[in-house]
N, C-alpha and C positions, 0 to 999 in steps of 0.2 A: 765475324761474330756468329753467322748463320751455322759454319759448320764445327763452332766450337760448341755452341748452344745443340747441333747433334749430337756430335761427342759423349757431352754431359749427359743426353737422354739416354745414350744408349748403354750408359755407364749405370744410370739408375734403373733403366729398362731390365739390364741382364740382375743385377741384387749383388748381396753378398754372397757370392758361390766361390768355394774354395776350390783351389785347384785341384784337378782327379776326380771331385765329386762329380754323382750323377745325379742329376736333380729335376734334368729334363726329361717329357716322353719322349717312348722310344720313337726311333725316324723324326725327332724334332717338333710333332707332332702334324710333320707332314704326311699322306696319303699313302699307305702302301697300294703298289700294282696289282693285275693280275696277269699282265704279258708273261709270257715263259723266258725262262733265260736258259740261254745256250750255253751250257761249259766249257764247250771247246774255246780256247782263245789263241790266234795263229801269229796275234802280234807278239815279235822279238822282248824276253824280258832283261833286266838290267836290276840289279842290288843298289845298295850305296855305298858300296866300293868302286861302282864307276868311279872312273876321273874325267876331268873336265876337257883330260887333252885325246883320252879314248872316246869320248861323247862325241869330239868332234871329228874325229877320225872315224866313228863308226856309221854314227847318224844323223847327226847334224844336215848332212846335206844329201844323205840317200834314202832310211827307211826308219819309218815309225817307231817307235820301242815304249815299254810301259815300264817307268822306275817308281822303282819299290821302296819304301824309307829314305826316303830322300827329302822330306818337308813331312811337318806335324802340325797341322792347323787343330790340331785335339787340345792341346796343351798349351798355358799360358806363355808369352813370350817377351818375359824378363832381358833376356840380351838380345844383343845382333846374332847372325846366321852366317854361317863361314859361307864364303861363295872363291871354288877359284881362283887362286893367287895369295891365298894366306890372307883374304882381307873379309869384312864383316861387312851385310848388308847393314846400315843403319838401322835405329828403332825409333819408330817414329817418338814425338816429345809425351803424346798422349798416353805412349806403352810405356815408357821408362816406371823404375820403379822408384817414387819419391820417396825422401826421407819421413817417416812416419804417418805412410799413409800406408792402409791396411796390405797384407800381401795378396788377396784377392782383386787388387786394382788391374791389371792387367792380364786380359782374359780372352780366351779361344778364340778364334776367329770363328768355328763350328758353332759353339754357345751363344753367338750373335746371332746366329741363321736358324733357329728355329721360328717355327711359324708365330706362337704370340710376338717374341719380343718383336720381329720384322712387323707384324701389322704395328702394333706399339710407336715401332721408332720411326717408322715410314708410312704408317696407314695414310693419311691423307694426303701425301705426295703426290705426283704425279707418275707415271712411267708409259714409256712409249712402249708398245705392241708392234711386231712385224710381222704378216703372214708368214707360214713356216712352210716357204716353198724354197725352191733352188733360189728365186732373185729377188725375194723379200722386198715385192715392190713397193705395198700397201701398208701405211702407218698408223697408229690408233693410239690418241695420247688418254688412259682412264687414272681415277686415283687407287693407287696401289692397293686399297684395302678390294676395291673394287673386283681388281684383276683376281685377287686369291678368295675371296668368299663367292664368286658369280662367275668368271670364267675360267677359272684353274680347276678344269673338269679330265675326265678319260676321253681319249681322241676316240672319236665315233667313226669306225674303220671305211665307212662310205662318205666320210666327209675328206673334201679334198683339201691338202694344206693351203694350197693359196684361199681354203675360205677359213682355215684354222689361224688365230691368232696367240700370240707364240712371244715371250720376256725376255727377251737377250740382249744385253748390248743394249748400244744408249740410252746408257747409263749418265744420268745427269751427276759429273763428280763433283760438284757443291755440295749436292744433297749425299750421294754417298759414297765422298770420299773419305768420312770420317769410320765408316763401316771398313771401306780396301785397308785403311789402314792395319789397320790389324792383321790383315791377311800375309801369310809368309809364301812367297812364292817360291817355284824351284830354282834350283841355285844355278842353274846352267844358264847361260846367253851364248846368241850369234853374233862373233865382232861385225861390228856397225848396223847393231840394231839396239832399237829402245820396248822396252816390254810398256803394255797398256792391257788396263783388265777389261773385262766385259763379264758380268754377271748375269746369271739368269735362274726362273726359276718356272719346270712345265709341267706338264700332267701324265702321267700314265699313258702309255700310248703314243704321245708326241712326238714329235721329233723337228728335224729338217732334213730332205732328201739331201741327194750327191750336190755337191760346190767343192770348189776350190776356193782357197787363199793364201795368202803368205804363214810362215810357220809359226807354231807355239805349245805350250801346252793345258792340258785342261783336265782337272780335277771335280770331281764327284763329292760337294761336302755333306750331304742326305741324296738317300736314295740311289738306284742304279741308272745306269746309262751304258747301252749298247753302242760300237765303233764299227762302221763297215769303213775299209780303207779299199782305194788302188793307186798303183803309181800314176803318174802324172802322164804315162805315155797307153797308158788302156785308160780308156773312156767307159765310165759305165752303162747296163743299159737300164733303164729309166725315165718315165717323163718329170718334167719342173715342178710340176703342180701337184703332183702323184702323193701321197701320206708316206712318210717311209714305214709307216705300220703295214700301209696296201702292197708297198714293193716288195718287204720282207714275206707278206701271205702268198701274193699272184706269181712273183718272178722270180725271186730269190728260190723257190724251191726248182726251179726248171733248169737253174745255171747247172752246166757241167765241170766238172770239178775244175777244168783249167781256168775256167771264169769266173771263181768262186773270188770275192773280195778276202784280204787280211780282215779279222774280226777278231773281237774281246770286247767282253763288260767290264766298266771300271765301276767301282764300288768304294765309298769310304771303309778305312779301316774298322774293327769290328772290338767294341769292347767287351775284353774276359776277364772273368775274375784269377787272380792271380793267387795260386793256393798256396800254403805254406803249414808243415807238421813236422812229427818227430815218428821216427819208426814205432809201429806199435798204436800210433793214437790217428784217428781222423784228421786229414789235412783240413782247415778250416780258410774262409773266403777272407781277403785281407783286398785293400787296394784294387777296383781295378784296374787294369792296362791296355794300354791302345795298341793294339797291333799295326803292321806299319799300312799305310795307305797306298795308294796307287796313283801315279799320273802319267796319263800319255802326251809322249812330245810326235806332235804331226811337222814333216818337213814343207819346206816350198811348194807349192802346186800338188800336190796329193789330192787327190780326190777323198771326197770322206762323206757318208750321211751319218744322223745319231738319231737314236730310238729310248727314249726314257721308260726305263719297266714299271717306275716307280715316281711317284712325284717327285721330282728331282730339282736339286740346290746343286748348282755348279758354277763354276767360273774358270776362266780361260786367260791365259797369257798371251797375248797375241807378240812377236816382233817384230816389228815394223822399220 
């Protein structure tokens, strides 16, 4: 009852928003940064002409890669989502589209995450806090309204992660697994593993230094986020407790090129307007269109830290 009663909330939370429309502010009305962003980006890219049986011949089980249009959390999600093998991810019963009930009922995963409706549908919640070190010893249970109006501040570059606390992951799915639902993930899997999400949301500046885990991938749905990668057989160098904002100012500019990490910003897709004229008259603005978005798949044991330039909404596939 608990998590249909969120459902319902969040179904009143978000309105009558037609699909395509823009209705919300820009970044969701979360924080823009002022970290700089690097353009260079050295992780391998991939289309969605990938296939499923080249995914895993290529990367699955050696090196990182960032796929391009390959899932659209912009847009409502009326059917299942083809996944390798000619078969359809199911749609959960809350997204289906019911017989006359409005065509707006089934709605962005994106459109959920902006910052009113999230205080709105979650503000009194609880959610656990991790320091945002390598071993995220330290826990902090606050109510969510709490964490985003008083601690979801810009990481203060002399303050060290393990005193920084940091929204990721445990994630209580009672409370929001009526939010995951909505969510399309990427269509890839590693046979004999099960996907599990972990959502989070941090500040400008934040991050978590280098760790390892097992593989997945991890989407940007506001805001940016910085990827340092190494393979699992070079160790990076870094202390645990260090800000990965401190490591990217102190150390990362001292690395010589052969010990430089794989890097790239991933970033939600970007909405333009979609022009349309006749030779001779001014092209006029019609519809906008989501350009395709970006998600990086991290393999087994990779090393990896992440740097959010921007108040950032992400969520992550993990397979376990």
């Amino acid at each position: 009852m608990a998590a249909a009663a969120r459902l319902l909330l969040l179904l009143v939370v978000l309105g009558w928003v037609r699909p395509g429309a823009c209705t919300d502010p820009p970044g969701g009305g979360w924080l823009a940064g002022t970290v700089p962003e690097e353009p260079r980006c050295t992780v391998e890219r991939a289309d969605a002409s990938l296939t499923y049986s080249l995914f895993l011949q290529r990367f699955a089980f050696s090196r990182p890669v960032i796929l391009g249009g390959v899932t659209d959390n912009s847009v409502s999600a009326a059917r299942g989502q083809r996944v390798p093998g000619g078969t359809h991810l199911p749609v959960p019963r809350e997204r289906r589209q019911h017989p006359g009930s409005p065509r707006s009922i089934p709605q962005a995963f994106r459109a959920l995450c902006t910052r009113d409706k999230l205080l709105a549908a979650f503000g009194p919640f609880p959610v656990r806090l991790s320091t945002a070190n390598t071993y995220s010893y330290r826990k902090v249970d606050v109510p969510f309204q709490e964490y985003v109006e008083h601690l979801l501040k810009p990481q203060d570059p002399a303050r060290l992660g393990s005193d920084t606390l940091y929204f990721f992951g445990d994630n209580n799915f009672t409370e929001w697994g009526p939010l995951f639902q909505h969510y399309v993930p990427p269509p890839f899997r590693i046979p004999g593993t099960s996907p599990a999400y972990s959502f989070g949301i941090a500040g400008s500046g934040s991050g978590v230094p280098f760790h390892w885990h097992g593989p997945g991938f991890s989407e940007v749905i506001f805001g940016r986020k910085r990827w340092f990668l190494y393979p699992p057989e070079q160790t990076p160098h870094f202390h645990p407790n260090e800000s990965t904002l401190a490591w990217l100012q102190h150390t990362y500019p001292t690395l010589p090129p052969a010990q430089l990490p794989l890097e790239c910003t991933l970033r939600p897709g970007e909405v333009r307007p979609a022009l349309q004229g006749t030779p001779g008259f001014p092209a006029r603005a019609v519809r906008p269109h989501w350009c395709p978005l970006q998600v990086l798949y991290f393999p087994d044991r990779w090393w990896h830290a992440t740097l959010n330039l921007d108040t950032s909404v992400f969520i992550s596939t993990f397979l376990g």
